[in-house]
N, C-alpha and C positions, 0 to 999 in steps of 0.2 A: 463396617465390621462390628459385629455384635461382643461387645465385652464380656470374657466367662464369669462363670458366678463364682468363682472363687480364684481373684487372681493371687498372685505372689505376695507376701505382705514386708515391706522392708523397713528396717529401721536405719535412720543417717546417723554415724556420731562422727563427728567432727567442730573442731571451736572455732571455725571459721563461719559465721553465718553466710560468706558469700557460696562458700564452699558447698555448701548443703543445700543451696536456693539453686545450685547449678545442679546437683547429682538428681535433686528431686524433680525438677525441671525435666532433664533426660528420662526420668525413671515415670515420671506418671503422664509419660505424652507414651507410654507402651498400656495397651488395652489388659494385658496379662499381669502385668506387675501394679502394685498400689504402694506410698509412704504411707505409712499409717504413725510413723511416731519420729522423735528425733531429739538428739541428747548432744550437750555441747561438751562432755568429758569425761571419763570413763567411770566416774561412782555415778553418776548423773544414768549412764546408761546400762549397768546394771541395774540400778530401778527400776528403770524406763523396761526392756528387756522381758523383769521378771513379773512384772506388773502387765504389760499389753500383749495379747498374740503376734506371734510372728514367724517370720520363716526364717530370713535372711536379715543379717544384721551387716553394714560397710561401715568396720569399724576403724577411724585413723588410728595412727600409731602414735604420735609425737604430741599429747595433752597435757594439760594442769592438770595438778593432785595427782589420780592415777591415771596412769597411761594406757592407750589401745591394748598394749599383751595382755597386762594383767586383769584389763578389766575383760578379754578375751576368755583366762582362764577361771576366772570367777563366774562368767555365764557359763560357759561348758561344763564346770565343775559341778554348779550350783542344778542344771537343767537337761544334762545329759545328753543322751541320744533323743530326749522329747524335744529340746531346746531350738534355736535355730542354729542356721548354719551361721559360721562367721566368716567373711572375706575381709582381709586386712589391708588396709591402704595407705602407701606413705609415697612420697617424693621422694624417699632415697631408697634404692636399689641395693641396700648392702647384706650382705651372707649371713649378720645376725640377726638380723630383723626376720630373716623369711626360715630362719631354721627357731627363731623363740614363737613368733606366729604358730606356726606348726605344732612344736610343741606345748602351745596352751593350749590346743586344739581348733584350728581356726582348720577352714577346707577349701582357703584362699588367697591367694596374695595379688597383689594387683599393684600397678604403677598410679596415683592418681594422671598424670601426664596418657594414660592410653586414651584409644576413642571411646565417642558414646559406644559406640557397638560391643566393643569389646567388651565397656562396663557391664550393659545387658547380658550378654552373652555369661559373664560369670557369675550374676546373677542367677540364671537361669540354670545354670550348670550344678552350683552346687544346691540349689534346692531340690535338681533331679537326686540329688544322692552323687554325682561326682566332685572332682575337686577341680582347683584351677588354680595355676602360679603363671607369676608372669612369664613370658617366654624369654626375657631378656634374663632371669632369674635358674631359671630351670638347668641349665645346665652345671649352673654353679653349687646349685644347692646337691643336687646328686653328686657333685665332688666331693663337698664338705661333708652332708649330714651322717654318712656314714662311720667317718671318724671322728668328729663329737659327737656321736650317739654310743660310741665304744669308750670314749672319755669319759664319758657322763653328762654331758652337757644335754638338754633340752629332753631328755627321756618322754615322751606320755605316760600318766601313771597307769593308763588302762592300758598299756602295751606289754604283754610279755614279752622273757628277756629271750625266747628262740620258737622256730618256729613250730607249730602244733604238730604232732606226729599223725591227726587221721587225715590231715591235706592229701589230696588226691595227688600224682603223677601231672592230668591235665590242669588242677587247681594251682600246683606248682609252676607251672608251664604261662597259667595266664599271669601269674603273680609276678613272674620274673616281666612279662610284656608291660605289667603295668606300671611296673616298675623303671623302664626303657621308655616310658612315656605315651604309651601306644593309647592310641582309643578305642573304644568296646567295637566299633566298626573296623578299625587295621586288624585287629588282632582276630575278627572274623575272618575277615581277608586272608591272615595268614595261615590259622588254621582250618581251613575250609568248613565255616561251619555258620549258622544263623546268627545274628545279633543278639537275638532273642535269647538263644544258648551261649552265647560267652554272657550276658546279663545273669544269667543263672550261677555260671562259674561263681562272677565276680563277687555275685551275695553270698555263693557258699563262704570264699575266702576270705568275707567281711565279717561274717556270722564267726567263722571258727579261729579267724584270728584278734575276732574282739574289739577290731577297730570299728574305728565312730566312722570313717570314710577310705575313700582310696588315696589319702596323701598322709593317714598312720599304716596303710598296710605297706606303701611303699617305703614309707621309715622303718618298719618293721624287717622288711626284706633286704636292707641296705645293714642295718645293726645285727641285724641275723647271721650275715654274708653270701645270701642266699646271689644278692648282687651285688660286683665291685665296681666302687667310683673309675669312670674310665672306661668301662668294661665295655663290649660290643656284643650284641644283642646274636642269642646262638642262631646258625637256621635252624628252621620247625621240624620236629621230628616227626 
């Protein structure tokens, strides 16, 4: 299989050297994806980061000095929407870890305990421009982030406080789907329509409500109230 000329570029931060010999191991036996850099702590990988291109950053949570969030929101802050994506990794599964990820702006959360596959797969995801949380996570954080995001807790700064008034009827429609966790493919399915065209939606409703990905449009929509924690996804109109 011919290697493309421009694979995935990843950075590992984690202060485990076995930890990072395993993920890089996984990650550069794929012809698409490349390590190209690797940081044992999070001011270490903000250097590292703002200093070598890249796409995808798998950054741990639990470091010396600074820690995975912060140095999370210190790439984001610092690099934008040019920056890379960040997927944040820890061994513990807990509700504040995956709602402060969030809002440093990360477009990821992940168990380090999932499979290689998985690992890739979220990889791959959010360098397309999607987001990815663990699944064992997902349910819980659609609980919570709604009502710490009306507390105040974890805001995004580039997140307005409601939603844009030129959102379309259908742009509302996919927003609340993406929100219910759907992918670009279900929510074809449900609205009888091309992938290609709910792809469309999705950037309008990325574009006009400002977010960096689909995991601030979905906080957005949840502090909004456009969706409630619990709530059951309407049929399609």
């Amino acid at each position: 299989m011919t290697a493309p000329e421009n694979p995935v570029r990843v950075v590992l931060v984690d202060d485990q050297r076995l930890v990072r010999a395993g993920f890089r191991m996984v990650i550069d036996s794929q012809p698409d994806l490349q390590v190209v850099a690797e940081a044992s702590d999070g001011a270490d990988a903000v250097r590292v980061v703002t200093s070598t291109p890249a796409d995808v950053v798998l950054m741990d949570v639990r470091m010396p000095g600074l820690d995975g969030i912060e140095a999370t929101r210190q790439i984001t802050g610092r690099l934008g929407e040019d920056g890379p994506k960040v997927v944040v990794l820890t061994t513990f599964d807990l509700d504040e870890y995956v709602v402060s990820a969030i809002g440093a702006g990360a477009s990821g959360f992940l168990l380090k305990d999932a499979p290689p596959e998985e690992l890739l797969d979220a990889v791959r995801t959010v360098h397309s421009g999607d987001a990815v949380i663990a699944a064992s996570s997902t349910r819980r954080l659609l609980q919570h982030v709604g009502p710490l995001l009306r507390a105040g807790a974890a805001t995004p700064s580039s997140t307005p406080p409601g939603l844009p008034t030129d959102l379309t009827p259908r742009e509302l429609e996919v927003l609340e789907c993406m929100a219910h966790g759907l992918t670009n493919s279900e929510i074809a399915a449900r609205f009888v329509v091309s992938e290609a065209t709910v792809k469309t939606h999705v950037g309008r409703v990325l574009a006009k409500t400002h977010s960096r990905d689909r995991v601030q449009a979905v906080v957005l929509a949840y502090a909004a109230g456009l969706v409630q924690p619990g709530e059951v996804l309407r049929d399609a109109r």
